[in-house]
PLY file of the C-alpha trace (Angstrom):
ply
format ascii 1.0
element vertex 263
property float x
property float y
property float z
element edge 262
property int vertex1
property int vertex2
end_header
0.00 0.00 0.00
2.90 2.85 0.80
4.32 1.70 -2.54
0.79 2.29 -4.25
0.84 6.15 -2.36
4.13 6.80 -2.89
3.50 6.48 -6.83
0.89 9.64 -6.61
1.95 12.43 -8.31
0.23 14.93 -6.60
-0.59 16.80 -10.20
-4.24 16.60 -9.37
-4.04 17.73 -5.94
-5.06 21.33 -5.40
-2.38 21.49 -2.96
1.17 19.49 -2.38
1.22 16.52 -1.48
4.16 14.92 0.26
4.06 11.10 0.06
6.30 8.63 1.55
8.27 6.52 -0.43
7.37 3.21 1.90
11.25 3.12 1.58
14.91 3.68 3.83
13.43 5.01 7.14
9.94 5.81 5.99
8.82 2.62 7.48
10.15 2.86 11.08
9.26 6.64 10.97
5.71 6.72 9.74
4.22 3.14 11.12
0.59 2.75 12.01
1.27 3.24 15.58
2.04 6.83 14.71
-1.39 7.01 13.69
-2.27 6.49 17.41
-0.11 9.38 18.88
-1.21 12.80 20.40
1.71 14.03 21.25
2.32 17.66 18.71
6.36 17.58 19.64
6.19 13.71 18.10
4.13 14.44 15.11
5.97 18.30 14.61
9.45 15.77 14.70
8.12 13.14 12.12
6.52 16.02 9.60
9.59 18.67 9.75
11.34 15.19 7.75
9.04 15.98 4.63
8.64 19.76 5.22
5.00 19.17 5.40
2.03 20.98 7.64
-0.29 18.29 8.94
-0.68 14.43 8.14
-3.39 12.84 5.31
-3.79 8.74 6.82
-4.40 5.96 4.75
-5.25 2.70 6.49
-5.49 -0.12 4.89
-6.72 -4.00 6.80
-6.53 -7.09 4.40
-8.05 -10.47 5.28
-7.91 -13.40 3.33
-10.97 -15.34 3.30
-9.08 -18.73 2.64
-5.86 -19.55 0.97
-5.94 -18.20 -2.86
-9.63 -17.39 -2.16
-11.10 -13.55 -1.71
-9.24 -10.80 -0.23
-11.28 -8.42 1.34
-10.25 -5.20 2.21
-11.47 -2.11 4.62
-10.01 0.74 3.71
-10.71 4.15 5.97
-9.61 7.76 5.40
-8.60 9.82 8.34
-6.47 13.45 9.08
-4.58 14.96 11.62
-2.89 14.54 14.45
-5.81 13.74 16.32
-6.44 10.71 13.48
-10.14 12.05 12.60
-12.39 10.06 10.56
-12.80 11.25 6.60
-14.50 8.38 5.35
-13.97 4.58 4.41
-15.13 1.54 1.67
-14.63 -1.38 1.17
-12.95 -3.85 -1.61
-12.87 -7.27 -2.83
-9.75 -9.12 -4.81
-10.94 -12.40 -6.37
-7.04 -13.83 -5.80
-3.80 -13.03 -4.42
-2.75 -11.84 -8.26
-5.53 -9.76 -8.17
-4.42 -7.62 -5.08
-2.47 -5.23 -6.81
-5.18 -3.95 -8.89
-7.38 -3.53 -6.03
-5.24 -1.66 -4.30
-4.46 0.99 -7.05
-8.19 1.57 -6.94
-7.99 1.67 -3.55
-5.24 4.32 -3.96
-7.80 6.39 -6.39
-10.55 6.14 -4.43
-8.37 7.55 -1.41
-7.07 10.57 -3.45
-11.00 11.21 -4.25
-11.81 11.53 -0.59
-8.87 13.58 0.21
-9.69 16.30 -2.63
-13.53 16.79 -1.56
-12.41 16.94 1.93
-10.35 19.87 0.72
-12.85 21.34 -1.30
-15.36 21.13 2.00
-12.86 22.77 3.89
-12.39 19.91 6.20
-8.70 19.47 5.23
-7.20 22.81 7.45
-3.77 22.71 9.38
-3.90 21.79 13.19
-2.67 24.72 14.75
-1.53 23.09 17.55
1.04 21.45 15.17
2.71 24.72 15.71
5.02 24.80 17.97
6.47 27.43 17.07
10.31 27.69 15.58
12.50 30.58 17.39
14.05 33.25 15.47
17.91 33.95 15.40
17.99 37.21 17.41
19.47 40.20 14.58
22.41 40.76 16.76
23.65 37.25 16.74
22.79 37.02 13.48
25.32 40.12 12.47
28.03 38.34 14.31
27.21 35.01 12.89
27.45 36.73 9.01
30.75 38.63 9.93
32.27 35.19 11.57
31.52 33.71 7.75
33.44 36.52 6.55
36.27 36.05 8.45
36.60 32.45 7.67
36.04 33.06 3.98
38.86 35.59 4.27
41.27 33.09 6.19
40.47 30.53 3.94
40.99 32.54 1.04
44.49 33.51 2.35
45.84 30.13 3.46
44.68 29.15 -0.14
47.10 31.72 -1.26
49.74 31.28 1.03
49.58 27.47 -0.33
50.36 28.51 -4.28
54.11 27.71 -5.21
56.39 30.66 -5.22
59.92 31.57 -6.60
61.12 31.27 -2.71
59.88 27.97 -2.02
61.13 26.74 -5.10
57.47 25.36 -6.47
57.06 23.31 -3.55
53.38 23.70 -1.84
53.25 24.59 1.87
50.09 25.08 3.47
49.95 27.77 5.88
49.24 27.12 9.63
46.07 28.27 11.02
47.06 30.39 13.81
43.55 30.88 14.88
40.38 28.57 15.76
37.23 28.73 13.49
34.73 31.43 14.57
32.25 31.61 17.40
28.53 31.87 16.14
29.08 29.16 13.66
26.03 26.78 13.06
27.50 22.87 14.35
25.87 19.59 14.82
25.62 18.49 18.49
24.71 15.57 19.93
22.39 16.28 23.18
21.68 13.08 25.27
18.45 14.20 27.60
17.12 12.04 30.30
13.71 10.94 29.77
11.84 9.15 32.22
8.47 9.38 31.09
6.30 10.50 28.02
5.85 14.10 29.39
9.96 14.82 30.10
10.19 13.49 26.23
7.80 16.20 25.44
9.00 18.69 27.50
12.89 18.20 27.10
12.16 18.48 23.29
9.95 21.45 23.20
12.61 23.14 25.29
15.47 22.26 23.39
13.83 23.45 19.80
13.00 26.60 21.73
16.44 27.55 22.98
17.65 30.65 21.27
20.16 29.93 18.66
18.93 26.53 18.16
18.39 25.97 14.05
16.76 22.54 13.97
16.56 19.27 16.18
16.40 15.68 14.97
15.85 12.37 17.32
18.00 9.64 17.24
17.12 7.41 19.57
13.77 7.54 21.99
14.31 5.76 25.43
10.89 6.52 27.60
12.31 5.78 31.16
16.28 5.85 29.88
18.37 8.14 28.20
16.84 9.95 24.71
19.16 11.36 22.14
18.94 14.26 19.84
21.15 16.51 17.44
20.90 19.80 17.52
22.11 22.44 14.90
23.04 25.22 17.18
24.60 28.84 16.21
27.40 28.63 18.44
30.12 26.62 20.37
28.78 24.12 22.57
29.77 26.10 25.83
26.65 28.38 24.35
24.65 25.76 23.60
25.51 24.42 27.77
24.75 27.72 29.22
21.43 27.97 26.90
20.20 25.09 27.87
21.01 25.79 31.74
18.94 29.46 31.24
16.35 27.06 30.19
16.35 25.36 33.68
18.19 22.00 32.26
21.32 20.44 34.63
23.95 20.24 31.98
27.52 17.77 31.62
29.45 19.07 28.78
31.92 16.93 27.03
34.32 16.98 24.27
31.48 17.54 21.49
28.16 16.67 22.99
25.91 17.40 26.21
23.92 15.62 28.33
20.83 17.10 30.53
18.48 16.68 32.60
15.83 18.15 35.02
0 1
1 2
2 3
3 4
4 5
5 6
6 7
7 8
8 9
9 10
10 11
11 12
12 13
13 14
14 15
15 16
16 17
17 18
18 19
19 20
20 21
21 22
22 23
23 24
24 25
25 26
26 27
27 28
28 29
29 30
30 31
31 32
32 33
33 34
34 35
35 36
36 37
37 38
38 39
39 40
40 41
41 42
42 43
43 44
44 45
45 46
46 47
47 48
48 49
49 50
50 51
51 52
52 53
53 54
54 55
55 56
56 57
57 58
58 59
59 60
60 61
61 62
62 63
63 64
64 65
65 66
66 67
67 68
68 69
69 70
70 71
71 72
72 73
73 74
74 75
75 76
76 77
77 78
78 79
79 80
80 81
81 82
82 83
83 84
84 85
85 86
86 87
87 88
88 89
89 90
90 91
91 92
92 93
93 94
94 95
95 96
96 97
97 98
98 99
99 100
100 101
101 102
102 103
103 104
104 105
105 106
106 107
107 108
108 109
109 110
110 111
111 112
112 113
113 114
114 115
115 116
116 117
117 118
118 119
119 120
120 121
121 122
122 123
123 124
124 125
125 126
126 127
127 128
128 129
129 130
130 131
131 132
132 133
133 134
134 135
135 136
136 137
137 138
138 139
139 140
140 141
141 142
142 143
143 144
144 145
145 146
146 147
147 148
148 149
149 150
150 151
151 152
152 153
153 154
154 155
155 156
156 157
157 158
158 159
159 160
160 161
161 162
162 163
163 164
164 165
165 166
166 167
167 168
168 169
169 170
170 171
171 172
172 173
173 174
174 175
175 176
176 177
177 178
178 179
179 180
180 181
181 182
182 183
183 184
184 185
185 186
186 187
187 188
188 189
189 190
190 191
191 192
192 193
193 194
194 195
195 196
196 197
197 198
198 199
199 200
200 201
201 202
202 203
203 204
204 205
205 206
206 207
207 208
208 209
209 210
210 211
211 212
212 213
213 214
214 215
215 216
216 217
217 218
218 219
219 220
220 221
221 222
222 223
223 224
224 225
225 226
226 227
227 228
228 229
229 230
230 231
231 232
232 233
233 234
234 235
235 236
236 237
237 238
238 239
239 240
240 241
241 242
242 243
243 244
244 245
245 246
246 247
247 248
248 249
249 250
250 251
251 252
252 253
253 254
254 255
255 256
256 257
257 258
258 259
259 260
260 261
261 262
């Protein structure tokens, strides 16, 4: 069925449509269980990996009358976070062969009930699926465009210190680099956040994509009652990125290249 979804072009949709490809990560990412989750942070992480606003569901239950007999199939259309009900029908393959077919149709019949649920105006973006993304304060953001100029400078003059000369006798030298990239920088960081239930998840998550200077988030690794792990794309060193995170009211070890907090 993803397969059969992932093959819509989206040309007759009045507005873009973002389908999985049922492939690489899709599948652990987008399973039906997701269909059964509230949480905004969880469905704000899983949408922000195909840039989309809210979720169209597709949910498809196949039972096979007897072996190569009849394959019947309920099929029901829902939206949203909150999984609401669109509408639903029901199919019949005569054989196992046949199951392909049906399930294009199925795919047809799905894309129908999506576009007059747009054209009723049932199809709107939860707003509670905004969580809001912060904005780089203009003052960091001046320091963080004159750090790129100085490291385009420096780079541009230990790529001229490294031409060959008369001196050196054609012989390439690179020059040293006398001083340590820039502060303000946007680096990848690896956060490890203590989790012990569902509602530090949420929490710890929201907070972190709310820190000022923080550019993006991604999960790695969910552990509800362990240790959770996230990247985060942060416009500074990582001594910042420990004292943000401590203004947010997080208890913060710093090591060589990643952080680990807790409340």
């Amino acid at each position: 069925m993803a397969a059969c979804l992932g093959r819509l072009s989206g040309g007759t949709e009045p507005d873009r449509l973002c389908p999985p490809g049922g492939c690489r990560g899709d599948s652990l990412l987008l399973t039906y269980g997701q269909t059964g989750r509230r949480s905004r942070t969880w469905w704000r992480n899983a949408l922000d990996q195909f840039g989309a606003a809210d979720v169209l569901v597709a949910i498809a239950s196949l039972r096979y009358t007897y072996p190569g007999g009849p394959i019947e199939g309920t099929f029901t259309a829902r939206f949203g976070p909150d999984n609401a009900y669109l509408d639903g029908f029901d199919m019949t393959a005569a054989s196992p062969a046949e199951l392909p077919t049906m399930l294009e149709r199925a795919v047809v019949r799905f894309d129908r009930i999506f576009e007059l649920a747009l054209a009723e105006g049932k199809l709107r973006p939860d707003p509670t699926l905004d969580i809001g993304t912060p904005e780089l304060d203009p003052a960091l953001q001046r320091l963080l465009d004159l750090g790129r100029a100085l490291r385009a400078q420096e780079q541009a003059a230990a790529a001229a210190a490294s031409q060959p000369t008369a001196e050196s006798g054609d012989a390439i030298t690179a020059a040293p680099i006398q001083t340590p990239p820039p502060e303000g920088s946007v680096a990848l960081y690896t956060v490890q956040v203590a989790t012990p239930d569902a509602a530090s998840f949420d929490g710890a998550v929201s907070s972190v994509r709310g820190t000022p200077g923080v550019r993006a988030t991604g999960i790695r690794s969910t552990a509800i009652g362990g240790t959770s792990v996230m990247t985060v794309s942060y416009s500074g060193s990582i001594g910042e990125l420990a004292d943000a995170l401590r203004a947010r009211g997080f208890t913060v070890r710093q090591g060589s290249n990643a952080l680990a907090i807790s409340r």
